[in-house]
PyMOL Python script that loads the backbone (N, CA, C, O; Angstrom):
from pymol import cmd

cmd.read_pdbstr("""\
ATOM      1  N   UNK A   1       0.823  -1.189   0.000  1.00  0.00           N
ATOM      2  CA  UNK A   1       0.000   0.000   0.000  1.00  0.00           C
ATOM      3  C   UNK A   1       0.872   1.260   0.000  1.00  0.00           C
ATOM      4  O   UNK A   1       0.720   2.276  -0.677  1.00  0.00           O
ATOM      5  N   UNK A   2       1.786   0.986   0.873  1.00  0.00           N
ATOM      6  CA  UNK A   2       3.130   2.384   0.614  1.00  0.00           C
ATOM      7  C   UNK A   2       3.687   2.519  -0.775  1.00  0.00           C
ATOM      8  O   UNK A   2       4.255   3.522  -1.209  1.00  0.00           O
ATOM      9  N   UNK A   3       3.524   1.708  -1.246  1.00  0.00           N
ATOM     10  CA  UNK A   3       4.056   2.083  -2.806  1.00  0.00           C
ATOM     11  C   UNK A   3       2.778   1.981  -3.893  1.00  0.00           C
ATOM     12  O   UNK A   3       2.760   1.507  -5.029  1.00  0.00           O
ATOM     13  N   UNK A   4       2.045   2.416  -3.344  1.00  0.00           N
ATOM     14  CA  UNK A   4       0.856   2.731  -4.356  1.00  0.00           C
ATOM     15  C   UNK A   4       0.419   1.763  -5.094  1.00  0.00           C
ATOM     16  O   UNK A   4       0.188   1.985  -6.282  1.00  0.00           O
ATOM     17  N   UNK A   5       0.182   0.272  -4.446  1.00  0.00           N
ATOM     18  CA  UNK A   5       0.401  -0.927  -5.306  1.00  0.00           C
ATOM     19  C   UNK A   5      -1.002  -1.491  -4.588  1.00  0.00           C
ATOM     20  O   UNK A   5      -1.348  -2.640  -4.865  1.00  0.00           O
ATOM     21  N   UNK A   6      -1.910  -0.596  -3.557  1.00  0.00           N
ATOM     22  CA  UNK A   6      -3.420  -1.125  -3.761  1.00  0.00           C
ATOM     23  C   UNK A   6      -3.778  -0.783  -1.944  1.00  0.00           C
ATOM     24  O   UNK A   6      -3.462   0.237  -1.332  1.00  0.00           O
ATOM     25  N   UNK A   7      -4.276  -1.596  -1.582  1.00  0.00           N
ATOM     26  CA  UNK A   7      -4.891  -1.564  -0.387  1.00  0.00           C
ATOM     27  C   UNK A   7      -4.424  -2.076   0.825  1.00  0.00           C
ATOM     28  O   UNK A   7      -3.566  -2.908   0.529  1.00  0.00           O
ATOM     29  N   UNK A   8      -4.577  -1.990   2.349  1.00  0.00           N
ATOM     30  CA  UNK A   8      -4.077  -2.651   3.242  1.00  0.00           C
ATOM     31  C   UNK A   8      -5.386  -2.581   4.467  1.00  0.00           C
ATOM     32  O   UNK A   8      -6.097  -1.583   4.583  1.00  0.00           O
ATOM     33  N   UNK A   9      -5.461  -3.188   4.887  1.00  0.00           N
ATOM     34  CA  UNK A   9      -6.529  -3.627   6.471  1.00  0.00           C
ATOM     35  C   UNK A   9      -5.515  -3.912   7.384  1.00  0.00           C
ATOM     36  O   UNK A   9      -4.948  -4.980   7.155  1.00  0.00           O
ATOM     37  N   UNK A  10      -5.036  -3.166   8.532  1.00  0.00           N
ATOM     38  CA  UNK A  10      -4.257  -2.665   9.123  1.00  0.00           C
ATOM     39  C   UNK A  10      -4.522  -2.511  10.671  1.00  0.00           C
ATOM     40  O   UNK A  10      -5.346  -1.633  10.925  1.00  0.00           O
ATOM     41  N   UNK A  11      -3.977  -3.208  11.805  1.00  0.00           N
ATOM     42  CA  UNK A  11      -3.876  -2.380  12.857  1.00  0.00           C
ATOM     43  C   UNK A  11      -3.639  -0.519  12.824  1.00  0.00           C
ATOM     44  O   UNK A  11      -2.885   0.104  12.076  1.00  0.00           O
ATOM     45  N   UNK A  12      -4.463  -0.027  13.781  1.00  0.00           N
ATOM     46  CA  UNK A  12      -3.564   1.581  13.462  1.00  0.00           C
ATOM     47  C   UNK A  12      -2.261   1.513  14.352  1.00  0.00           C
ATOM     48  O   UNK A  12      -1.183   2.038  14.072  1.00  0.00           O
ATOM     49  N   UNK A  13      -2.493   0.936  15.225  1.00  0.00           N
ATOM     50  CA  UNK A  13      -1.426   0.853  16.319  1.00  0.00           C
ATOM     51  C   UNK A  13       0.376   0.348  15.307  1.00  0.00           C
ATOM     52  O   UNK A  13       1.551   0.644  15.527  1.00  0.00           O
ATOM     53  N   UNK A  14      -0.275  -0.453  14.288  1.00  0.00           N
ATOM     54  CA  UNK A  14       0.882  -0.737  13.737  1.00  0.00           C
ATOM     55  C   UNK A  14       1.645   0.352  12.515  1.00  0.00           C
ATOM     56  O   UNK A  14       2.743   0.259  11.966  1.00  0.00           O
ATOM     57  N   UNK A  15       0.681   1.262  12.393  1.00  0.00           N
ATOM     58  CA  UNK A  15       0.841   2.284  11.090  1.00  0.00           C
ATOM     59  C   UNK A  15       0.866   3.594  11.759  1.00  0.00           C
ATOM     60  O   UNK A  15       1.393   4.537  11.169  1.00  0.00           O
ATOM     61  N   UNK A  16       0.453   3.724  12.701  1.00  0.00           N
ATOM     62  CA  UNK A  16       0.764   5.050  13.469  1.00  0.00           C
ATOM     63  C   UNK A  16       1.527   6.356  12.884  1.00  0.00           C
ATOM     64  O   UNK A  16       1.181   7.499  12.583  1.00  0.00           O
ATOM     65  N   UNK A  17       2.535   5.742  12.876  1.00  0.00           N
ATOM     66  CA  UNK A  17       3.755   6.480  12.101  1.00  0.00           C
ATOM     67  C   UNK A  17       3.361   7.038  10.497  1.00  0.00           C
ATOM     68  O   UNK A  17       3.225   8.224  10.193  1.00  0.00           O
ATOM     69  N   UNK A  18       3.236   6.007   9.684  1.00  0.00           N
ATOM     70  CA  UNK A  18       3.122   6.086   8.778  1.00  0.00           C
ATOM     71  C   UNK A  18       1.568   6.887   8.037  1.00  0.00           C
ATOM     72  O   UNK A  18       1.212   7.100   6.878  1.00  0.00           O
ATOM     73  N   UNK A  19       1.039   7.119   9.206  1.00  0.00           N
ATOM     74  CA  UNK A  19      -0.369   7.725   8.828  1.00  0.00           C
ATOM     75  C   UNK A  19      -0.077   9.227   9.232  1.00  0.00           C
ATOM     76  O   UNK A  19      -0.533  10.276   8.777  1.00  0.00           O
ATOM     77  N   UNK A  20       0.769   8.996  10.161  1.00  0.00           N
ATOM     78  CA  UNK A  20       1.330  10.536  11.043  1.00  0.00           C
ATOM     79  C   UNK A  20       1.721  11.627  10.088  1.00  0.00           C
ATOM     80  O   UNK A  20       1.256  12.757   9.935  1.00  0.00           O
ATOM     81  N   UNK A  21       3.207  10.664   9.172  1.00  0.00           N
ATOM     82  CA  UNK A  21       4.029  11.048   8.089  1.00  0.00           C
ATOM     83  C   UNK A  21       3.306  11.286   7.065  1.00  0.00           C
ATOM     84  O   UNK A  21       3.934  12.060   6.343  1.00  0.00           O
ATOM     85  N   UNK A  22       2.033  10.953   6.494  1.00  0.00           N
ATOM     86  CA  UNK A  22       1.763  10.671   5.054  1.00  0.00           C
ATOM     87  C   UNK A  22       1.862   9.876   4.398  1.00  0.00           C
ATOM     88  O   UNK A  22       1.170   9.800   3.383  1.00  0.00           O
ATOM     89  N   UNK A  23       2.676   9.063   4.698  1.00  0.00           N
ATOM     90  CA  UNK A  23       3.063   7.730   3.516  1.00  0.00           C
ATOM     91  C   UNK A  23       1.804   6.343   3.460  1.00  0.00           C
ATOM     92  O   UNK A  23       1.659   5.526   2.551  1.00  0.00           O
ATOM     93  N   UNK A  24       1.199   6.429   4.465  1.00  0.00           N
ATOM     94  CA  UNK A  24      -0.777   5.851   4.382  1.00  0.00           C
ATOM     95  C   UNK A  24      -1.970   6.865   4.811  1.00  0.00           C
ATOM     96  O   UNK A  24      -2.117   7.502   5.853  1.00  0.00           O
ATOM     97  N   UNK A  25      -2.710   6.796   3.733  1.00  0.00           N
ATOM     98  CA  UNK A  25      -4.407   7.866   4.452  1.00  0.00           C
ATOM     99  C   UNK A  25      -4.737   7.009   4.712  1.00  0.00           C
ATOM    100  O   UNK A  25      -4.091   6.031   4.338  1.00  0.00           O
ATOM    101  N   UNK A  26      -6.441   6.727   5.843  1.00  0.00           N
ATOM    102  CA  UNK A  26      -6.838   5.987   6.004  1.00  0.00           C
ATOM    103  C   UNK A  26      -8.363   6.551   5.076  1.00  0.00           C
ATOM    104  O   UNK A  26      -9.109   7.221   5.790  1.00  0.00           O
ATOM    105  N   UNK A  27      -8.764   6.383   3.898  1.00  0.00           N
ATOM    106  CA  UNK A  27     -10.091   6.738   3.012  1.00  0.00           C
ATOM    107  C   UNK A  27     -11.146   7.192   3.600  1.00  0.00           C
ATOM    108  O   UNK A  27     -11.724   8.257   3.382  1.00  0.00           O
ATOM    109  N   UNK A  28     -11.509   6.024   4.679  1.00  0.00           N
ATOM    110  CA  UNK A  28     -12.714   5.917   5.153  1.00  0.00           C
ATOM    111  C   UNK A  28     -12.914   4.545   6.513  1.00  0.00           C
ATOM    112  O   UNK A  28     -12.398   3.429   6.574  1.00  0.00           O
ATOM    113  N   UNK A  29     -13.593   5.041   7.178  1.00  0.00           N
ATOM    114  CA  UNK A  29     -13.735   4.521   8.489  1.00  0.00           C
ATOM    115  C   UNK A  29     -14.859   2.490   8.384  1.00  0.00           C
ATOM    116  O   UNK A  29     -14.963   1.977   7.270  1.00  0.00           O
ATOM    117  N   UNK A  30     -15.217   2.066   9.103  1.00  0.00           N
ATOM    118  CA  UNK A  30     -15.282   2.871  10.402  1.00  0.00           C
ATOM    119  C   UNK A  30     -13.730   2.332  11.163  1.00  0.00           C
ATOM    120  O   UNK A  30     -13.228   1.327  10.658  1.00  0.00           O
ATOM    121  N   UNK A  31     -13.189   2.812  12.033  1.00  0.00           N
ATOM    122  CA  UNK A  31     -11.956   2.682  12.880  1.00  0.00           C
ATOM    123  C   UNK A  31     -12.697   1.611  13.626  1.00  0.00           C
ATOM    124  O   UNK A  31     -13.850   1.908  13.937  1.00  0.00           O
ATOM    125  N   UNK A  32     -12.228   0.337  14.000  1.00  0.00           N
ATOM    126  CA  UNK A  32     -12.821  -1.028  14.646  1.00  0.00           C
ATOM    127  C   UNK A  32     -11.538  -0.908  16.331  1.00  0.00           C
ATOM    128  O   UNK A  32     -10.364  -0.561  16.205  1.00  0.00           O
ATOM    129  N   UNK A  33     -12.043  -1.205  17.421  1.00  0.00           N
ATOM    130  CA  UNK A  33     -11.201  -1.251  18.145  1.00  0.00           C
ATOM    131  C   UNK A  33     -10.665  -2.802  18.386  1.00  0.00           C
ATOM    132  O   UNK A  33     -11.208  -3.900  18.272  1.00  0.00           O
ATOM    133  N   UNK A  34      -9.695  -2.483  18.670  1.00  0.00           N
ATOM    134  CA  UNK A  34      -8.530  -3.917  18.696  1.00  0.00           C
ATOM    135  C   UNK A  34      -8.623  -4.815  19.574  1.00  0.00           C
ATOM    136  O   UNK A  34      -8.991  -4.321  20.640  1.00  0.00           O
ATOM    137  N   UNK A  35      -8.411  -6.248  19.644  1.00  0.00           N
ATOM    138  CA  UNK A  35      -9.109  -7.174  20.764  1.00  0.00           C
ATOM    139  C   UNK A  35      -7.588  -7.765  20.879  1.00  0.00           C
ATOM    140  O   UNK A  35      -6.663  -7.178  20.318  1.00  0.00           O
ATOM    141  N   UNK A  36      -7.432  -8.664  21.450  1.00  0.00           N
ATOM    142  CA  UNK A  36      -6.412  -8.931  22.041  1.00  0.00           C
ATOM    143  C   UNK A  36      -5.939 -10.182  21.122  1.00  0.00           C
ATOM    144  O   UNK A  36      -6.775 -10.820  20.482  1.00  0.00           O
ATOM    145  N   UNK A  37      -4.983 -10.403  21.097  1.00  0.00           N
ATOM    146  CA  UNK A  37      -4.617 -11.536  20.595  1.00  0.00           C
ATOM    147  C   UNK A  37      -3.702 -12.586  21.240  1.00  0.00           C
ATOM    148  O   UNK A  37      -2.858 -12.131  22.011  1.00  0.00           O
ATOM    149  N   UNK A  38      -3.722 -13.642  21.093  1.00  0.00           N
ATOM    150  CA  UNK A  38      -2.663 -14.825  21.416  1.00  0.00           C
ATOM    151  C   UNK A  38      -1.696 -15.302  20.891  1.00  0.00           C
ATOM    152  O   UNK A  38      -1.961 -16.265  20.172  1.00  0.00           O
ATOM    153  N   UNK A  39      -0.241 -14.910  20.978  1.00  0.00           N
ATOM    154  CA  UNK A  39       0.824 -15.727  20.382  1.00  0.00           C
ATOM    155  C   UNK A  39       1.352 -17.093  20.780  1.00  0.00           C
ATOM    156  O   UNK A  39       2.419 -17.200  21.383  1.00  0.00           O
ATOM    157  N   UNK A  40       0.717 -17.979  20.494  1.00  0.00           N
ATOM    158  CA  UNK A  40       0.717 -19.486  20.888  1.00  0.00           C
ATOM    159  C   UNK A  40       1.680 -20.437  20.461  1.00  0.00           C
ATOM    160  O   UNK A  40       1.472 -20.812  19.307  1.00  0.00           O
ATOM    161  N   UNK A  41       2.733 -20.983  21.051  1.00  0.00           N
ATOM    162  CA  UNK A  41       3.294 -21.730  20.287  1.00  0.00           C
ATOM    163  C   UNK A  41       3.763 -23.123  21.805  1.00  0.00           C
ATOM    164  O   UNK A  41       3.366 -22.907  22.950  1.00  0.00           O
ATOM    165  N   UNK A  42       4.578 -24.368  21.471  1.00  0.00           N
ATOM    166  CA  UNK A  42       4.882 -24.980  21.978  1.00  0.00           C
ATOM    167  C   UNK A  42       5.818 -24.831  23.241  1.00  0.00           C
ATOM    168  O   UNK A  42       7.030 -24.811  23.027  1.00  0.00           O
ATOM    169  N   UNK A  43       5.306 -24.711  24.699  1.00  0.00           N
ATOM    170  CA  UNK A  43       5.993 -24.371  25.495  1.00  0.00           C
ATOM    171  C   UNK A  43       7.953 -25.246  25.222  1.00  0.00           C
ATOM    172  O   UNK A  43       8.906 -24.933  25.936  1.00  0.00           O
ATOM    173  N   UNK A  44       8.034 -26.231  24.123  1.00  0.00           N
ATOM    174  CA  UNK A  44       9.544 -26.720  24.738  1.00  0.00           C
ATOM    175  C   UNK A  44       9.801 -25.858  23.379  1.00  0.00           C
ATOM    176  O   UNK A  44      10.724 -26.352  22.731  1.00  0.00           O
ATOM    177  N   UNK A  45       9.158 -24.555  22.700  1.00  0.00           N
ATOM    178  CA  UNK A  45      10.009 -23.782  21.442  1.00  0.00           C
ATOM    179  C   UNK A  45      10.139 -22.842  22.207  1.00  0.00           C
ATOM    180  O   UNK A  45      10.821 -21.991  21.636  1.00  0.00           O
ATOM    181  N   UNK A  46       9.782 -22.440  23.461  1.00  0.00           N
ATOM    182  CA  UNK A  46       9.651 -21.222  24.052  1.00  0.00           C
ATOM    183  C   UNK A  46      10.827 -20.210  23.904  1.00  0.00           C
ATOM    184  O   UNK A  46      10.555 -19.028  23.697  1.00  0.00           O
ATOM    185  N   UNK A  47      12.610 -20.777  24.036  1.00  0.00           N
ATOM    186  CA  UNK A  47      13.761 -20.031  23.785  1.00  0.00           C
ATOM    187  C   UNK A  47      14.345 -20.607  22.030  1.00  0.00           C
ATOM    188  O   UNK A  47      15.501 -20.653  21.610  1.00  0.00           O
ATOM    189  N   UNK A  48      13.407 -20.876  21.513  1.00  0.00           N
ATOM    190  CA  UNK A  48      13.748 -21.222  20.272  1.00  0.00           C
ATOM    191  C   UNK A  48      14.317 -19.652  19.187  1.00  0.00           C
ATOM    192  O   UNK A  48      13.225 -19.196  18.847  1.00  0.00           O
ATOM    193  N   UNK A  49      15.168 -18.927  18.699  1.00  0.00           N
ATOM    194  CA  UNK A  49      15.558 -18.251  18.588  1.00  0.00           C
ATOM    195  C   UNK A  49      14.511 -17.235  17.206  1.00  0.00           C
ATOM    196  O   UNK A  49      14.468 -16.019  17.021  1.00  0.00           O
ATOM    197  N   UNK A  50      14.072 -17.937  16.750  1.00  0.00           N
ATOM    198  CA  UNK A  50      12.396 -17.085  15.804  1.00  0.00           C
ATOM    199  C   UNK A  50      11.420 -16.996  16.530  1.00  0.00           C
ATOM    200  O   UNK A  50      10.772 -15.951  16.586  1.00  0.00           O
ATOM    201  N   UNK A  51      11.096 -18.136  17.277  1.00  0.00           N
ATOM    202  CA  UNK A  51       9.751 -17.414  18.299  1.00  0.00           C
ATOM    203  C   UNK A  51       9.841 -16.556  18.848  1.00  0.00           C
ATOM    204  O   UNK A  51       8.967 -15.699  18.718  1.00  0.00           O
ATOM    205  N   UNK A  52      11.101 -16.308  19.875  1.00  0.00           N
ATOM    206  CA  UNK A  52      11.705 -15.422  20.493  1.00  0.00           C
ATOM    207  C   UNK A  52      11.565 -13.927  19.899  1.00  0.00           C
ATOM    208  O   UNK A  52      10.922 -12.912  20.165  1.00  0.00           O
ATOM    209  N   UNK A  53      12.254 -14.232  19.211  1.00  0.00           N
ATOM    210  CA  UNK A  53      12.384 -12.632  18.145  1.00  0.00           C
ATOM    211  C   UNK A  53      10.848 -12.250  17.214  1.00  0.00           C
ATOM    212  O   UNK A  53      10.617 -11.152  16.710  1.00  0.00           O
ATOM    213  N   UNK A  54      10.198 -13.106  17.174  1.00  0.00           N
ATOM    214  CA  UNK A  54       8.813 -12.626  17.235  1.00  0.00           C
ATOM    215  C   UNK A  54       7.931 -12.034  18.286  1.00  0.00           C
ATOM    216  O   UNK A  54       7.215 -11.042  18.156  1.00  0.00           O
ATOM    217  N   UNK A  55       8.076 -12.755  19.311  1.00  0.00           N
ATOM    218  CA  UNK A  55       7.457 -12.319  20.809  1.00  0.00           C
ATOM    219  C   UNK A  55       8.020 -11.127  20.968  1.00  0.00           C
ATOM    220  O   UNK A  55       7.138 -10.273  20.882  1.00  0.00           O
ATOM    221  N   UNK A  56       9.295 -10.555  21.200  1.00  0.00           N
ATOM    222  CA  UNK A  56       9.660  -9.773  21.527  1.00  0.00           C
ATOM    223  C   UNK A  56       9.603  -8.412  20.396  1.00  0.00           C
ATOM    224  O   UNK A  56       9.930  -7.263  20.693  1.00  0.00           O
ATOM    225  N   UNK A  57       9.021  -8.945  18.816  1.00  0.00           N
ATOM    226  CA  UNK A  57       8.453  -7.802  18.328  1.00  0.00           C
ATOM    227  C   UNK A  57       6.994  -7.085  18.750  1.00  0.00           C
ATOM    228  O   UNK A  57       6.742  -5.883  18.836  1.00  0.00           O
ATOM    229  N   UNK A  58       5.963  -8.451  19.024  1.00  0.00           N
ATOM    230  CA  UNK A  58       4.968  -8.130  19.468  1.00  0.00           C
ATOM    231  C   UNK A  58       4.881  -7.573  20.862  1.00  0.00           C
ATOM    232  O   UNK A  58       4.059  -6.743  21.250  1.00  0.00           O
ATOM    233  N   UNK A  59       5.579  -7.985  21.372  1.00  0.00           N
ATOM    234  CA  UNK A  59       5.586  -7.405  23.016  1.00  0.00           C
ATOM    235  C   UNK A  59       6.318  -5.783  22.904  1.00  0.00           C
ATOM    236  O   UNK A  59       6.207  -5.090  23.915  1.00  0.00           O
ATOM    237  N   UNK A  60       6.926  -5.290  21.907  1.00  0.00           N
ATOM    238  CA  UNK A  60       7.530  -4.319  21.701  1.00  0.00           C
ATOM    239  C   UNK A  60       6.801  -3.348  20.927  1.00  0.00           C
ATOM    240  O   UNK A  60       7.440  -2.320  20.701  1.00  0.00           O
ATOM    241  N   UNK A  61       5.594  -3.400  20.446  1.00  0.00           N
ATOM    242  CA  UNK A  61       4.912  -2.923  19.625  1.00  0.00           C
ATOM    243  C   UNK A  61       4.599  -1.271  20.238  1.00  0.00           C
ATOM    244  O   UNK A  61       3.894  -1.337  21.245  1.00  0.00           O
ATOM    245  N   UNK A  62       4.854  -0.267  19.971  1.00  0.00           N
ATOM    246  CA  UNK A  62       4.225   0.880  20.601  1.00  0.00           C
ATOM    247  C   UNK A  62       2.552   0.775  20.815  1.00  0.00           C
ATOM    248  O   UNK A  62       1.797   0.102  20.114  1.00  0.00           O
ATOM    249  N   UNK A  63       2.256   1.430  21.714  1.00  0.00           N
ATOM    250  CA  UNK A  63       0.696   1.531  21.817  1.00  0.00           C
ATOM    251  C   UNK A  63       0.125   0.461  23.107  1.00  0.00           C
ATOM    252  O   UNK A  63      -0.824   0.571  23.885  1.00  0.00           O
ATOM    253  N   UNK A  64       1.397  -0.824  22.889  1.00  0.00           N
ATOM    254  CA  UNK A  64       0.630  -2.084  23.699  1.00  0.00           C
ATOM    255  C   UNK A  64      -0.138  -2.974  22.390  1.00  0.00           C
ATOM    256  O   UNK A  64      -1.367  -2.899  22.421  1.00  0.00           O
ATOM    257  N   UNK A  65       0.336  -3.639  21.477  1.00  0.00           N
ATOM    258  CA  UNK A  65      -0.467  -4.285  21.001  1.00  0.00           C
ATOM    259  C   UNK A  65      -0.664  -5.275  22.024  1.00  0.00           C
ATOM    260  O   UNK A  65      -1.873  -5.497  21.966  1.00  0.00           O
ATOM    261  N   UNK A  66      -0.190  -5.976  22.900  1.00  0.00           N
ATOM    262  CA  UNK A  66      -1.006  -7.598  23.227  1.00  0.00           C
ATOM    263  C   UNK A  66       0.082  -6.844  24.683  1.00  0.00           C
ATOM    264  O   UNK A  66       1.013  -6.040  24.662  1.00  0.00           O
ATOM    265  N   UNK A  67      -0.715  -7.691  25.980  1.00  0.00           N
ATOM    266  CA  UNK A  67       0.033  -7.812  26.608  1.00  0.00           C
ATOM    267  C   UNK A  67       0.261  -9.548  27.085  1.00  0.00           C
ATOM    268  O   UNK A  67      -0.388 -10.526  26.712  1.00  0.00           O
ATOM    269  N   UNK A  68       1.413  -9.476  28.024  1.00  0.00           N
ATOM    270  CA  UNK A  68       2.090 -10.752  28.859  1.00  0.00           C
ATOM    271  C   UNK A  68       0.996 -11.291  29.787  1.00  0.00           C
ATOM    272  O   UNK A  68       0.182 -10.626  30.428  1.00  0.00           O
ATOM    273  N   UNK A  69       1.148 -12.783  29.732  1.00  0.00           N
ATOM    274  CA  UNK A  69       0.715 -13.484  30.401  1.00  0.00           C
ATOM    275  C   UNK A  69       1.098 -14.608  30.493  1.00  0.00           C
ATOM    276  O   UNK A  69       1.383 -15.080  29.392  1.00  0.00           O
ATOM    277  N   UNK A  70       1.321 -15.660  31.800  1.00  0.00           N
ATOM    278  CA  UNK A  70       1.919 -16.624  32.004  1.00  0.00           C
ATOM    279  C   UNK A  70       3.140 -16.354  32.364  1.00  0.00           C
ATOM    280  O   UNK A  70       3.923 -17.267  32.623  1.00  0.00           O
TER     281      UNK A  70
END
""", "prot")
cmd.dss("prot")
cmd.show_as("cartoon", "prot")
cmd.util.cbc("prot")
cmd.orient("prot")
């Protein structure tokens, strides 16, 4: 969608920036509020070095996308 190549359905929390800057409009509404989500995977992948670095993007997300539990 940043390169003018069509459409995107989007967290705002994740585009923030980019809606801030200009580089996404949002057309038309309605704005849906965000529910929580679950990153689920096999407790013995838990220090597996991609899950890891996924969790810790989502847990890093500005805004709070998801929080910790367990």
């Amino acid at each position: 969608a940043i390169g003018g190549q069509g459409v995107a359905l989007m967290s705002r929390q994740l585009i923030e920036d980019e809606l801030r800057e200009g580089r996404l409009m949002q057309p038309f509404g309605p704005v849906m509020e965000g529910k929580p989500f679950y990153l689920v995977y096999p407790e013995g992948r838990r220090d597996d070095p991609t899950i890891k670095a996924v969790r810790d993007w989502v847990v890093g997300v500005p805004g709070g996308l998801c929080e910790v539990t367990g």
